[in-house]
BALO-863062 format. One record per atom (N, C-alpha, C): residue in one letter; atom name; x, y, z. Coordinates in Angstrom, 3 decimals. Each point is the difference from the previous one (the first is absolute). Layout:
N
+--------+-------+----------+----------+----------+
: residu : atome :        u :        v :        w :
+--------+-------+----------+----------+----------+
:      a :    CA :        X :        Y :        Z :
...
+--------+-------+----------+----------+----------+
This chain:
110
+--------+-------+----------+----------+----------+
: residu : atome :        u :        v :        w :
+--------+-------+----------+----------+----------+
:      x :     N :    0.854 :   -1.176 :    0.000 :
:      x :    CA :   -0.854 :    1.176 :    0.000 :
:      x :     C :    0.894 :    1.231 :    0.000 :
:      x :     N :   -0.565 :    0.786 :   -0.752 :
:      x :    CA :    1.050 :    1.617 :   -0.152 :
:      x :     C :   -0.413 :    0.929 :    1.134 :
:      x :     N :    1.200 :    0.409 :   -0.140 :
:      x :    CA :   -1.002 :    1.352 :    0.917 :
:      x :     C :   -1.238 :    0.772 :   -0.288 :
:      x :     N :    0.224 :    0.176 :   -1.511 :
:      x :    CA :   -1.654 :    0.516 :   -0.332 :
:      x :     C :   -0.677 :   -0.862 :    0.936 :
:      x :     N :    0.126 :   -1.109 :   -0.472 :
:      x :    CA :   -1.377 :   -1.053 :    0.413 :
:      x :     C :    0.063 :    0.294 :    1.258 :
:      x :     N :    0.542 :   -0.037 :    0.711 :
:      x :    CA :   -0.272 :    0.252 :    1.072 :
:      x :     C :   -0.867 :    0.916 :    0.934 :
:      x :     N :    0.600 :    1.499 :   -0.658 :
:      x :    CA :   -0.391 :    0.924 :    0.369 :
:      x :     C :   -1.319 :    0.071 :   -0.559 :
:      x :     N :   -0.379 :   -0.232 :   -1.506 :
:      x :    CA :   -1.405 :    0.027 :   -0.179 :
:      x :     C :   -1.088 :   -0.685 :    1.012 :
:      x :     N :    0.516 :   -1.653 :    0.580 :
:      x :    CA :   -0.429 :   -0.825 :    1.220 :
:      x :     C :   -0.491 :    0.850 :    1.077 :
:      x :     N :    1.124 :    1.082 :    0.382 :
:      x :    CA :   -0.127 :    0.642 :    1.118 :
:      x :     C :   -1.297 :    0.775 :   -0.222 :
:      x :     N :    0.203 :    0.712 :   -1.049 :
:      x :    CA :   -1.091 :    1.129 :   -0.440 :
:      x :     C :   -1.223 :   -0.589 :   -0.158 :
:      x :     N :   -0.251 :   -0.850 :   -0.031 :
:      x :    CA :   -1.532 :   -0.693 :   -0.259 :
:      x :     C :   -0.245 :   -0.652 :    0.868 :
:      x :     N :    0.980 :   -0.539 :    0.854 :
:      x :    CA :   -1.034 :   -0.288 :    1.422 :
:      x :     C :    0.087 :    1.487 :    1.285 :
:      x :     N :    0.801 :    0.509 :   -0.197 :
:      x :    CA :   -0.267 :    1.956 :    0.546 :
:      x :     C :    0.304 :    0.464 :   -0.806 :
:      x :     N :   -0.995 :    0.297 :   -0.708 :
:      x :    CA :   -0.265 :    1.466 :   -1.003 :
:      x :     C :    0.449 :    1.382 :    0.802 :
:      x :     N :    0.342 :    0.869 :   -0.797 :
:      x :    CA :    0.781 :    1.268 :    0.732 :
:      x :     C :   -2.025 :    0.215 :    0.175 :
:      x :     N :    0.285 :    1.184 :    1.322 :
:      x :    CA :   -1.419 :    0.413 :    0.494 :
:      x :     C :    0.350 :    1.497 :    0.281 :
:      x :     N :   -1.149 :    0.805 :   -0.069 :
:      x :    CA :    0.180 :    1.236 :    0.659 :
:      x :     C :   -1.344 :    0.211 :    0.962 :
:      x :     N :    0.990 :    0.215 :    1.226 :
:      x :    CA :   -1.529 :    0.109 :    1.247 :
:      x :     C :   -0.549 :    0.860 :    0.344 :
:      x :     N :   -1.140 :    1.126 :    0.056 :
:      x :    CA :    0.461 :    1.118 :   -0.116 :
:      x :     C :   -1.297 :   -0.504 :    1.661 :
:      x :     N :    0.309 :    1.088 :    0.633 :
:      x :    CA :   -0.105 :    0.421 :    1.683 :
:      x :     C :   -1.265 :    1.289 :    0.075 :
:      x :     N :   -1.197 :    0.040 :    0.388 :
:      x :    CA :   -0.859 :    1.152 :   -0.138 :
:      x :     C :    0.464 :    0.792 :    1.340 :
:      x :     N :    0.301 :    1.125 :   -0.345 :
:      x :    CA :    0.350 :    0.697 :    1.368 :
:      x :     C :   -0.953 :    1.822 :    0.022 :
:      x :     N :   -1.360 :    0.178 :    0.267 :
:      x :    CA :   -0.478 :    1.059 :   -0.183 :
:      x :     C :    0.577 :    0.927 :    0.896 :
:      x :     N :   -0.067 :    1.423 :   -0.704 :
:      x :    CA :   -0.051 :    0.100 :   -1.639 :
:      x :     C :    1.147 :    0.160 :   -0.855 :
:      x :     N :    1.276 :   -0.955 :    0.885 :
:      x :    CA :    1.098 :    0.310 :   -0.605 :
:      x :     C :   -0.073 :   -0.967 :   -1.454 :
:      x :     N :    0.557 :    0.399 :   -1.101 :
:      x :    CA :   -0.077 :   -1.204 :   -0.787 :
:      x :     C :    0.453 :   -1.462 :   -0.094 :
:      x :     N :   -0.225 :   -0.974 :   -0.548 :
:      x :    CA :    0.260 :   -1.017 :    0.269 :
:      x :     C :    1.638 :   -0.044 :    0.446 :
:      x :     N :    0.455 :   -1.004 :    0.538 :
:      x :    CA :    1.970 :    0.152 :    0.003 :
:      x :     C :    0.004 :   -1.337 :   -0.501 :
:      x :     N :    0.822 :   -0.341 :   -0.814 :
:      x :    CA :    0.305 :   -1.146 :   -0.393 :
:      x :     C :    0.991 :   -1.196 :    0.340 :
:      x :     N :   -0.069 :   -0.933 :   -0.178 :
:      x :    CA :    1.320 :   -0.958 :    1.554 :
:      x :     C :   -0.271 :   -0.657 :   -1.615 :
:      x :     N :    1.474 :   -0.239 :   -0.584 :
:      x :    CA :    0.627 :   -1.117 :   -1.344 :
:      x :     C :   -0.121 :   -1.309 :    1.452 :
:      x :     N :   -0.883 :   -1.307 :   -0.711 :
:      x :    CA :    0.034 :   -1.196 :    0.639 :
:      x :     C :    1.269 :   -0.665 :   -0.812 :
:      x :     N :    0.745 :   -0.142 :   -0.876 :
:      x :    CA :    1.018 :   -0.755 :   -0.414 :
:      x :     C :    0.501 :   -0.829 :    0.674 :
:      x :     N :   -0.316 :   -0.023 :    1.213 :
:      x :    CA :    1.326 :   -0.751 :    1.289 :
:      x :     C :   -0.727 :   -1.558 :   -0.399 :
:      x :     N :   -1.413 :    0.108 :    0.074 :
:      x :    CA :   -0.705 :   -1.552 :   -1.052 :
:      x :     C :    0.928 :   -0.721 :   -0.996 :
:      x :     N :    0.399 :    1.273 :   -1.034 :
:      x :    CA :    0.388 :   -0.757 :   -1.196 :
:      x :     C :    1.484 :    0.106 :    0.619 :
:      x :     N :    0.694 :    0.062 :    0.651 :
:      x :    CA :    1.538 :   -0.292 :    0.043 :
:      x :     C :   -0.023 :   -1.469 :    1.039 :
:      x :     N :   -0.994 :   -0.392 :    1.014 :
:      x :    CA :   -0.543 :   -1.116 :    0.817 :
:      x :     C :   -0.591 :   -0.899 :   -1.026 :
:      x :     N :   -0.326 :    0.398 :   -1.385 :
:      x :    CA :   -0.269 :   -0.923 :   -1.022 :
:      x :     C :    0.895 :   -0.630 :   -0.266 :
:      x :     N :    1.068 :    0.825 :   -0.770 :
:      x :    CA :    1.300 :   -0.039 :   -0.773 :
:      x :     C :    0.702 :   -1.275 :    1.077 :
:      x :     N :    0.536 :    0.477 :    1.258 :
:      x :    CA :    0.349 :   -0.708 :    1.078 :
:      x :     C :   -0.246 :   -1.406 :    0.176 :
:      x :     N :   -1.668 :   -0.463 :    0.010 :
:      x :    CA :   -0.898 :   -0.849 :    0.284 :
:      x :     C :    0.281 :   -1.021 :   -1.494 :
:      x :     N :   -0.011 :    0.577 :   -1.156 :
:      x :    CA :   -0.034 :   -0.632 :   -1.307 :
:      x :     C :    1.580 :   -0.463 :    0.220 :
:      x :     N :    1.096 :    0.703 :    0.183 :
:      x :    CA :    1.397 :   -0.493 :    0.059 :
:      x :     C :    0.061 :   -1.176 :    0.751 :
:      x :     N :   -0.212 :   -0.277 :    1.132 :
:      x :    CA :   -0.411 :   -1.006 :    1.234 :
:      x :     C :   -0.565 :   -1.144 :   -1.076 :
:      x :     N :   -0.832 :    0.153 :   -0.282 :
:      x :    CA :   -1.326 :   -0.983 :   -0.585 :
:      x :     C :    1.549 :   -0.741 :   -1.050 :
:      x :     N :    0.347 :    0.831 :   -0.681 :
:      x :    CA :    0.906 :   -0.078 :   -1.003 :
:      x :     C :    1.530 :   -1.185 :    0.180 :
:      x :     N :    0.196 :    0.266 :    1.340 :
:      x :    CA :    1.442 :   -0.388 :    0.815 :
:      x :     C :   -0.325 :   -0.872 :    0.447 :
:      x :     N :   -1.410 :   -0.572 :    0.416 :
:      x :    CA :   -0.321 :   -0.976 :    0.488 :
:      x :     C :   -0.414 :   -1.620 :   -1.095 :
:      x :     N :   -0.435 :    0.260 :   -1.089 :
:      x :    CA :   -0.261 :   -0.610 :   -1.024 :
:      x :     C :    1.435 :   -0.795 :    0.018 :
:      x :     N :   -0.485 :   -1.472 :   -0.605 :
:      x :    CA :    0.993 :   -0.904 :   -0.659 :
:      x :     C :    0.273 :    0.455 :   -1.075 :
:      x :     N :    1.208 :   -0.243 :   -0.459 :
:      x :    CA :    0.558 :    0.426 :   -1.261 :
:      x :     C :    0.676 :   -1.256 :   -0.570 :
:      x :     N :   -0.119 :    0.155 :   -1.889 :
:      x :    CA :    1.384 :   -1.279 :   -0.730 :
:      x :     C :    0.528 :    1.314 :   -0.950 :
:      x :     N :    1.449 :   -0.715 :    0.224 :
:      x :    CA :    0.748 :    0.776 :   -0.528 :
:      x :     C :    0.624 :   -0.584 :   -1.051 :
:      x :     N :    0.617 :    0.629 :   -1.394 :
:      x :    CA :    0.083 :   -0.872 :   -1.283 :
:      x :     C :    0.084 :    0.867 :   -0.932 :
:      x :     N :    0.021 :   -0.704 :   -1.380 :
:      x :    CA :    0.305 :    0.832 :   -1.141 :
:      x :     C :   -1.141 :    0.008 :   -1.059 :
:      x :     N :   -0.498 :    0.417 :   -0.543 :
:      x :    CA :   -1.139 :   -0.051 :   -1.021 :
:      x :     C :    0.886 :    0.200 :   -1.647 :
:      x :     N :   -0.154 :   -1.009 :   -0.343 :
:      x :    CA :    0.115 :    0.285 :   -1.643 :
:      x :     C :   -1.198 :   -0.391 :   -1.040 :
:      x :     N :    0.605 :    0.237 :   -1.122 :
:      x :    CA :   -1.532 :   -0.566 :   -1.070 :
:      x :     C :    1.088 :   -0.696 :   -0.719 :
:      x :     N :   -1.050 :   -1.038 :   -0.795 :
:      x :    CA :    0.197 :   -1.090 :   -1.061 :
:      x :     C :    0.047 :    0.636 :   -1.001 :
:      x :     N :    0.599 :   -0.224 :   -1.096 :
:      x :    CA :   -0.346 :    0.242 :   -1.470 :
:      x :     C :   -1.395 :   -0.177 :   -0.297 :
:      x :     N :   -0.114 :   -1.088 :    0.517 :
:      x :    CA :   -1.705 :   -0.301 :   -0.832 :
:      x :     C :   -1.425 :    0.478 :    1.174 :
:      x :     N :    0.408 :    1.265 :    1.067 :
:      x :    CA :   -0.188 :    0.696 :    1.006 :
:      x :     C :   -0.680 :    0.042 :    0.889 :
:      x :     N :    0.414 :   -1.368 :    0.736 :
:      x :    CA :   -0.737 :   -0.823 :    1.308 :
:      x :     C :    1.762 :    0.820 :    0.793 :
:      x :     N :   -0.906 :    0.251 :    1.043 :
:      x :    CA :    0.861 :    0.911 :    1.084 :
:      x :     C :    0.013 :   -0.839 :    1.178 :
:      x :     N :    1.201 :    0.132 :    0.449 :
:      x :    CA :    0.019 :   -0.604 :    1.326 :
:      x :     C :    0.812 :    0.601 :    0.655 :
:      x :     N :    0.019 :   -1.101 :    1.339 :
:      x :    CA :    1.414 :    0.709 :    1.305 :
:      x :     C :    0.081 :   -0.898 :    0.623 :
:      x :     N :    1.762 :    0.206 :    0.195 :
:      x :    CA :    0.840 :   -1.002 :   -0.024 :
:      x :     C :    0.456 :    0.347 :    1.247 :
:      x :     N :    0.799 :   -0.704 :    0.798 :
:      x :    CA :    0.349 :    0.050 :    1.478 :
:      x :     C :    1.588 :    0.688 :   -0.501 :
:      x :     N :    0.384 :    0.025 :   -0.527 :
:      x :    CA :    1.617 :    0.203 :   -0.684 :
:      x :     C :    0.273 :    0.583 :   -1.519 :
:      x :     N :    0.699 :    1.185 :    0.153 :
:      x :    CA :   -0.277 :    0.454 :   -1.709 :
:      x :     C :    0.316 :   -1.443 :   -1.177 :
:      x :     N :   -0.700 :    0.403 :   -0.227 :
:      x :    CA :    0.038 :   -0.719 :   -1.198 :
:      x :     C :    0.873 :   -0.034 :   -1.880 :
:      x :     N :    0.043 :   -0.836 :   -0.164 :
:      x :    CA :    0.874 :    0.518 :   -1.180 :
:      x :     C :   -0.910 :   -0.370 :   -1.413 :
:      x :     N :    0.533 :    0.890 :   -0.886 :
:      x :    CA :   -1.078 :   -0.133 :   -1.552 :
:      x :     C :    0.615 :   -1.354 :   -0.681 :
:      x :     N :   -1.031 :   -0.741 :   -0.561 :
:      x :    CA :    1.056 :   -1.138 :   -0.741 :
:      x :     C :   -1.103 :   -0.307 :   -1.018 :
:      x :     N :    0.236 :   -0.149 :   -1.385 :
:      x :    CA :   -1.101 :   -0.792 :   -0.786 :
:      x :     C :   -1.817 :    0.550 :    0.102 :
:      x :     N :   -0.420 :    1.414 :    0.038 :
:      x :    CA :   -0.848 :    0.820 :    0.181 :
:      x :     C :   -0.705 :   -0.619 :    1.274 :
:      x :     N :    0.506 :   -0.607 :    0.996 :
:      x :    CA :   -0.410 :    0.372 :    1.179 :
:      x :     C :    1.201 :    0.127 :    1.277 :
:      x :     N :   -0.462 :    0.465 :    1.267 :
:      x :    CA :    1.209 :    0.012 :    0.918 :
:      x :     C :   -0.123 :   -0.778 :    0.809 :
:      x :     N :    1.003 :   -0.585 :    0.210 :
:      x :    CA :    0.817 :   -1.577 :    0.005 :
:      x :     C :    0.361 :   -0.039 :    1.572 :
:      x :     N :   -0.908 :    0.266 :    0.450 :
:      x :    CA :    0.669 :   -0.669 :    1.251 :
:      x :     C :   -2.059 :   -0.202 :    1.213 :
:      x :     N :    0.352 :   -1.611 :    0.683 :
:      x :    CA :   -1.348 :    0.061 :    0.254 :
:      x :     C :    0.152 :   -0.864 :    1.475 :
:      x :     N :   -1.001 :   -0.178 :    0.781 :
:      x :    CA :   -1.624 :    0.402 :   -0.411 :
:      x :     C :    0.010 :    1.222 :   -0.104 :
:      x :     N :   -1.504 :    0.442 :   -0.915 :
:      x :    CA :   -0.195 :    1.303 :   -0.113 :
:      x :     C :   -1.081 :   -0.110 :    0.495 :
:      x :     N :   -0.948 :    1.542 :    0.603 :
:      x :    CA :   -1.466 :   -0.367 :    0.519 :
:      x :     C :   -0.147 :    0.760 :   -1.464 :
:      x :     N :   -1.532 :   -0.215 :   -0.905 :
:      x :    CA :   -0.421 :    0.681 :   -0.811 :
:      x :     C :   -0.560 :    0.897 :    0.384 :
:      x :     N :    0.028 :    1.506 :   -0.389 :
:      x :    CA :   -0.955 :    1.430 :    0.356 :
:      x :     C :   -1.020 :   -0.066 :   -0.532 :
:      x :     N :   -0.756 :    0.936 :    0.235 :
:      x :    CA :   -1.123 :    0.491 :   -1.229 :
:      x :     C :    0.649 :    0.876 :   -1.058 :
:      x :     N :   -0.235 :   -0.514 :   -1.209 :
:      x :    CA :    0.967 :    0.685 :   -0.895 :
:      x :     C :   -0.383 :    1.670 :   -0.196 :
:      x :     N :   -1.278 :    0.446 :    0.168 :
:      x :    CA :    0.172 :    1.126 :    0.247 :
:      x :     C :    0.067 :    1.013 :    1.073 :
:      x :     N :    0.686 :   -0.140 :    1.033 :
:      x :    CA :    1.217 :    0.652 :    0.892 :
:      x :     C :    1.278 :   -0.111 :   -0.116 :
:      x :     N :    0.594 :    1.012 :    0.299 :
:      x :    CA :    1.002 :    0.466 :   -0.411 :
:      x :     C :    0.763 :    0.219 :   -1.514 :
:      x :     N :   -1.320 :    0.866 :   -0.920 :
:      x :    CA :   -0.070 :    0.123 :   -1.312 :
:      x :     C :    1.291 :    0.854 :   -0.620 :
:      x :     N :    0.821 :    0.559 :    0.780 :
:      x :    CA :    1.534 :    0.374 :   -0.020 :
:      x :     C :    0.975 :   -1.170 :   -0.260 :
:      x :     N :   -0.464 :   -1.030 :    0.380 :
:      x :    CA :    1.502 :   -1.164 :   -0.174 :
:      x :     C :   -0.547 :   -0.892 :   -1.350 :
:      x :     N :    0.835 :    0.253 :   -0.924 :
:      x :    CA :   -0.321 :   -0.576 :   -1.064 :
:      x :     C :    1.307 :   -1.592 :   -0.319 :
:      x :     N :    0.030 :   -0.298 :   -1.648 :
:      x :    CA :    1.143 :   -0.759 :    0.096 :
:      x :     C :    0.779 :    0.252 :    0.268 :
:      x :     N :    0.062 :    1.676 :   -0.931 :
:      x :    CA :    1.521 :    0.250 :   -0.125 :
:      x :     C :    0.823 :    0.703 :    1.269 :
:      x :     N :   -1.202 :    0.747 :    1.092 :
:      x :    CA :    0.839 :   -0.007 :    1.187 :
:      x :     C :    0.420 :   -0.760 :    1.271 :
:      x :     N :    0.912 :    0.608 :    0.359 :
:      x :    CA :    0.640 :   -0.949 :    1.208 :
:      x :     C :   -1.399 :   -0.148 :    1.037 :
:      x :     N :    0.589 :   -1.211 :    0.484 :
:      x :    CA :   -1.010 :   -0.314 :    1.072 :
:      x :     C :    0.247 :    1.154 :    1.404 :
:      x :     N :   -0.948 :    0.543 :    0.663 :
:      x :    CA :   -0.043 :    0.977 :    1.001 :
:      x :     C :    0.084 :   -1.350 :    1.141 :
:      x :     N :    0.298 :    0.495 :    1.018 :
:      x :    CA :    0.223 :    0.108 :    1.137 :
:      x :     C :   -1.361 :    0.581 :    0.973 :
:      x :     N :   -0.950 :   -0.955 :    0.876 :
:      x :    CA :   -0.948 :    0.229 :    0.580 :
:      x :     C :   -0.284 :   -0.410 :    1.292 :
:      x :     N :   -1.049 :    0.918 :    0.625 :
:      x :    CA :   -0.932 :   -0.727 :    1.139 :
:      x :     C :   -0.967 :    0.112 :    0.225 :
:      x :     N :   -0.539 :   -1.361 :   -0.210 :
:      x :    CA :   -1.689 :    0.085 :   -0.150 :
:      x :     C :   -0.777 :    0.032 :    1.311 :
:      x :     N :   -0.777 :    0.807 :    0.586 :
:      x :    CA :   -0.385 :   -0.392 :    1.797 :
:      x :     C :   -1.503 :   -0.823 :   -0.774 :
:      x :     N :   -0.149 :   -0.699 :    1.205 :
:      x :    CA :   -0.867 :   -1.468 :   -0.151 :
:      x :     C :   -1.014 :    0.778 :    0.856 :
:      x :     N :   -1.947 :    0.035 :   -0.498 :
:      x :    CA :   -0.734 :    0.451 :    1.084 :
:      x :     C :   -0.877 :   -1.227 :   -0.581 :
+--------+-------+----------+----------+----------+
């Protein structure tokens, strides 16, 4: 998960708020609630650190069944040669094609 992702996580379970306070007949005063969305941010990291994780390499096939491998893997004969592999869903991680190197990953398990 990126930090975007993350932070978007945060933001949608505490949405930024503005509270506003009736105080007659002064006008409203306003108090920023944010301290929610940074106890989000916080709360989502936790959630995050706590998750099982596999760690591994993702490449694609020539003929573009994707997988990940416990150990980089090497290209041999339009597929990469080194196994077991678990198979992905071939459409994630639509960046790793044949011709690039296999990335380096960690997938958290929910």
């Amino acid at each position: 998960m990126t930090q975007e992702e993350i932070e978007k996580k945060a933001y949608e379970v505490y949405p930024e708020r503005k509270m506003f306070i009736p105080q007659d007949p002064y006008p409203p005063m306003e108090i920023d609630t944010n301290a929610h969305r940074r106890e989000g941010y916080i709360k989502a990291l936790t959630e995050i650190e706590s998750l099982p994780k596999i760690h591994g390499w993702v490449a694609r096939d020539d003929d573009g069944e994707l997988g990940l491998f416990p150990a980089e893997p090497a290209r041999d004969l339009g597929m990469w040669g080194f196994y077991p592999k678990f198979v992905l869903e071939p459409t994630v991680f639509p960046e790793v094609t044949w011709k690039s190197e296999p990335i380096k990953v960690e997938l958290l398990i929910r």
